[in-house]
C-alpha positions in Angstrom: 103.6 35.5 35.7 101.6 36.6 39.1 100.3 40.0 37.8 99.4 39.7 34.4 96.7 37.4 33.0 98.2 34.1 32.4 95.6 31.3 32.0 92.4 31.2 29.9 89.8 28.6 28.1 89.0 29.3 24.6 85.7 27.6 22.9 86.1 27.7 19.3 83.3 28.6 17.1 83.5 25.2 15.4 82.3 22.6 17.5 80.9 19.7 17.2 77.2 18.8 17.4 77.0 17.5 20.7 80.7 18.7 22.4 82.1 22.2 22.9 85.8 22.1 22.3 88.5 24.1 24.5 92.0 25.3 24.1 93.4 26.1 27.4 96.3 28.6 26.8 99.3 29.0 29.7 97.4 25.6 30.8 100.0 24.8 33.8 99.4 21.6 35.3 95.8 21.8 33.8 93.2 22.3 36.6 91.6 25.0 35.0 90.8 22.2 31.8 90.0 19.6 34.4 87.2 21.7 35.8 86.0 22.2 31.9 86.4 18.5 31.6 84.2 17.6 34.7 81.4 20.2 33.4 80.9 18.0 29.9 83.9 20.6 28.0 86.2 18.8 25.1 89.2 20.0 25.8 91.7 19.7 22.5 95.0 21.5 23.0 97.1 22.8 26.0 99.6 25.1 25.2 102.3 26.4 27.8 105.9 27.0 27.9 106.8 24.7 31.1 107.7 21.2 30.0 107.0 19.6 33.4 103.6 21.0 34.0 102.6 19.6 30.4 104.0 16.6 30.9 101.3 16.7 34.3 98.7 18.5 31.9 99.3 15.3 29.5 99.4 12.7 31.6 96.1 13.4 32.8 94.7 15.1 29.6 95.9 11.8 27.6 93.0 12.9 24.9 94.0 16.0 24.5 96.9 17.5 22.2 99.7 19.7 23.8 102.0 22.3 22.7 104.9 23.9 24.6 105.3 27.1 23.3 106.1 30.7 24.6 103.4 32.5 23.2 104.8 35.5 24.8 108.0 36.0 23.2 106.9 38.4 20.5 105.5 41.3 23.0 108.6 43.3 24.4 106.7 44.1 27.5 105.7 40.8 28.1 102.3 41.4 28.6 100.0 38.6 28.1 97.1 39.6 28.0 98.1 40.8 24.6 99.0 37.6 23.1 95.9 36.0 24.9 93.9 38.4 22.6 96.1 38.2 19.7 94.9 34.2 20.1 91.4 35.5 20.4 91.5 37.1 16.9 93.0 34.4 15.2 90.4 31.6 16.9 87.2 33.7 16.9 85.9 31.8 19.9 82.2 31.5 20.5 83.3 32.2 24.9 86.9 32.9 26.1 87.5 33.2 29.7 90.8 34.3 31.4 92.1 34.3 35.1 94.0 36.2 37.3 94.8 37.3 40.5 92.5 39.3 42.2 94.5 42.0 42.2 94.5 43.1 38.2 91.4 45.2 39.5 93.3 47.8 40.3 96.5 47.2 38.3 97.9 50.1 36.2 100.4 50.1 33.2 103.6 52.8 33.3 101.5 55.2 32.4 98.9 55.3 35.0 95.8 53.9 33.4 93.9 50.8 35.0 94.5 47.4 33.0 91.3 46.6 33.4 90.0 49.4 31.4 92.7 48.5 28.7 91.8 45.1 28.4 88.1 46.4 28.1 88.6 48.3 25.3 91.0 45.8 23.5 88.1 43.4 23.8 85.8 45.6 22.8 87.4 46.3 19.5 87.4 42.7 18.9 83.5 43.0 19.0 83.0 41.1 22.6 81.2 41.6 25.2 83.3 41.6 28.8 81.8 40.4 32.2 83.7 40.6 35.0 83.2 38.2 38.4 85.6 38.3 41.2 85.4 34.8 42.8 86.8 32.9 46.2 87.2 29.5 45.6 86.2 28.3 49.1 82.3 29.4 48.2 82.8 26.7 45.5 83.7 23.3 47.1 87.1 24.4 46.9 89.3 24.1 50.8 90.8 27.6 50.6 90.4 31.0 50.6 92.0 32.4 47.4 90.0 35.2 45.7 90.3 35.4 41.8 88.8 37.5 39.1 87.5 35.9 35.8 86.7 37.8 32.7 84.3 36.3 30.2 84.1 37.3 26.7 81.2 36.3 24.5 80.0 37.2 20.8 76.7 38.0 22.8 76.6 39.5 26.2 77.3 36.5 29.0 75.2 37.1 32.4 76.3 33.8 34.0 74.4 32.5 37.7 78.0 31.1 39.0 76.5 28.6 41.8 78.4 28.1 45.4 78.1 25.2 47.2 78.9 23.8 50.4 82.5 24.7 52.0 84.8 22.0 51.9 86.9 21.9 55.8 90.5 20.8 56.1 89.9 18.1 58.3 88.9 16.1 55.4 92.2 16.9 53.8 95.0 17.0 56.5 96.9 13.6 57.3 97.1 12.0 60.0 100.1 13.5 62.2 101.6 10.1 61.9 101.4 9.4 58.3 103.3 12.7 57.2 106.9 11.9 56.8 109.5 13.7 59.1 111.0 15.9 56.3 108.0 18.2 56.1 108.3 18.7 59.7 110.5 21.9 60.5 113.5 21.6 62.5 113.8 22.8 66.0 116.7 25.6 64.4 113.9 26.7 62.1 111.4 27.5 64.6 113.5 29.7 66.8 114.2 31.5 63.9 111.0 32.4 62.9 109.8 33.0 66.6 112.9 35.3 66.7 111.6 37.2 63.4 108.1 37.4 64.6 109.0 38.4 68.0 111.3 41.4 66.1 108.5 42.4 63.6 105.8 42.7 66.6 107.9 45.2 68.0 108.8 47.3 64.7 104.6 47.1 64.3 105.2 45.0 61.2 103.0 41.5 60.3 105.0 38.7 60.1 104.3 35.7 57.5 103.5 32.2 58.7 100.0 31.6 59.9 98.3 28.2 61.1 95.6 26.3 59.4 92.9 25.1 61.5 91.3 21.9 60.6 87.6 23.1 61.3 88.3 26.0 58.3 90.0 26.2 54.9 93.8 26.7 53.9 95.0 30.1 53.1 95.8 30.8 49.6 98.6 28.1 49.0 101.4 29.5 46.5 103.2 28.6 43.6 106.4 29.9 46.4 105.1 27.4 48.6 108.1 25.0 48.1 110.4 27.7 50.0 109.0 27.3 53.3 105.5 27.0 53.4 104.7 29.4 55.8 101.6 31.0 54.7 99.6 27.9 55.6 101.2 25.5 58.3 100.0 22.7 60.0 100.8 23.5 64.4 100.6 20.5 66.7 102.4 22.3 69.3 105.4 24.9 69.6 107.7 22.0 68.8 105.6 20.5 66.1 104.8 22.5 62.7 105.2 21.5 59.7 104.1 22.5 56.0 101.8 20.8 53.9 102.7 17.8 51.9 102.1 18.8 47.8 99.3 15.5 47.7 97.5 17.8 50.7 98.3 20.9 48.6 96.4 19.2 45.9 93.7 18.3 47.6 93.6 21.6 48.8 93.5 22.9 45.4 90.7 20.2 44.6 92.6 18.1 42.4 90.8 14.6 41.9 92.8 12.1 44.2 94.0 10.2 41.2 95.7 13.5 39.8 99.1 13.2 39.3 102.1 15.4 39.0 105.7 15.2 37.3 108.5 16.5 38.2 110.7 16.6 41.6 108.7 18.2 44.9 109.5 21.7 44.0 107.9 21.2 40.8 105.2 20.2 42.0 104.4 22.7 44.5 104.9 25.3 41.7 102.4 23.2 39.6 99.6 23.3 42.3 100.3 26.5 43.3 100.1 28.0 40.2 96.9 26.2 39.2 93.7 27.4 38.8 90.9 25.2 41.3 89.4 22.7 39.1 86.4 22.8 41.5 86.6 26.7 41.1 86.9 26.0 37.2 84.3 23.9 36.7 81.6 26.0 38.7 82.5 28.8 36.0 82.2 26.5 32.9 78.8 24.7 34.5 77.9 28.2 34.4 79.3 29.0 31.2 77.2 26.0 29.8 74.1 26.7 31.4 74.1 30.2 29.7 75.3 29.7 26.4 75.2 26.0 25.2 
């Protein structure tokens, strides 16, 4: 649901002596509990509505309990971050965090008035405090440039000290021209095509969408509609050589742990990665999280 807030972490109030457990609602494929996981977090349920992304969530979550479930359903505008706070009331978490695009800062409902201040006042009625940090994953070990906000809700006002680190560079990522199998590789017909597009839009004055990756940077923001074509982030050898990414680079891209696997057919996948929040990106905010509160 690109738009509307559709993943968060909940801590429950009752935890145990030395853990802090977290339900990860619209969990996906789980990278945001992975980066929870990796900062000391107990993560207990997973709760989405996609079967094959919590089949991936519990596969590599084994300890944790899933449930697939449209929590949705039961708001006729289908807008989550309603039933993400509905979940909020029942739990009475200690910290809840929810992300979304970066966009959702300037987001308005039918009737003109910013989401953000909505959700602000919702929370506020709930008796939490609201920060606010707008975040790009590559300033966080993550190889890509995909900016997100986070809003973190606390019993008692949350100032966390979110620490970047070192940029991770697609040539650490990117196979070997030779190891990538030829289906990835886009036809001869398929260049044309888009050289014929882009060579149309320059002269309307309109952008056209693939771009090139360059080894010595990171990836553009890779998609959950990465499967259709991939051309927000190609890989160029020449004029005759392109190709898209390969959804074990995607991952990596992502900064899903090597072992991390996926289920479901290729187009799955890419939806499952794309969709995902950074599990490097996650933990930096729950290290923080930690830090400041536990």
């Amino acid at each position: 649901m690109e738009g509307y807030p559709r993943l968060g972490t909940l801590s429950p109030k009752n935890k145990m002596k030395k853990e802090v457990n977290v339900i990860d609602l619209f969990c996906g494929a789980g990278g945001l509990s992975t980066g929870f996981k990796q900062a000391g977090f107990n993560v207990i349920l997973g709760i989405d509505n996609d079967g094959s992304a919590l089949k991936t969530f519990k596969l590599n979550h084994p300890e944790s309990e899933i449930l697939e479930k449209d929590i949705s359903k039961n708001d006729p505008r289908n807008f989550l971050i309603n039933q993400f706070l509905r979940i909020v009331s029942l739990v009475e978490p200690e910290i809840f965090v929810i992300e979304n695009v970066h966009g959702l800062r300037s987001m308005k409902d039918e009737n003109g008035r910013l989401v953000l201040d909505l959700i602000g006042k919702r929370i506020k009625k709930l008796r939490y405090s609201l920060k606010t940090y707008i975040l790009n994953a590559e300033e966080y070990g993550v190889s890509q440039k995909r900016k997100r906000i986070f809003l973190v809700g606390g019993r008692k006002s949350v100032d966390l000290k979110i620490k970047k680190t070192n940029k991770t560079l697609l040539k650490n990522i990117l196979l070997d021209k030779n190891d990538v199998p030829g289906k990835y590789f886009y036809s001869q017909k398929l260049i044309k095509g888009f050289k014929r597009r882009e060579k149309i839009n320059k002269k309307l004055g309109r952008g056209f969408g693939w771009r090139f990756l360059s080894p010595d940077d990171t990836s553009y923001t890779i998609s959950a509609r990465y499967y259709k074509d991939g051309a927000e982030a190609l890989v160029k050898y020449s004029e005759n050589q392109i190709r898209r990414l390969t959804p074990e680079e995607c991952a990596l891209i992502q900064s899903f742990p090597k072992d991390y696997r996926f289920e479901g057919g290729i187009i799955k996948m890419y939806k499952q990665i794309g969709n995902a929040v950074p599990p490097k990106l996650g933990f930096a905010v729950a290290k923080a999280i930690k830090n400041a509160v536990f």
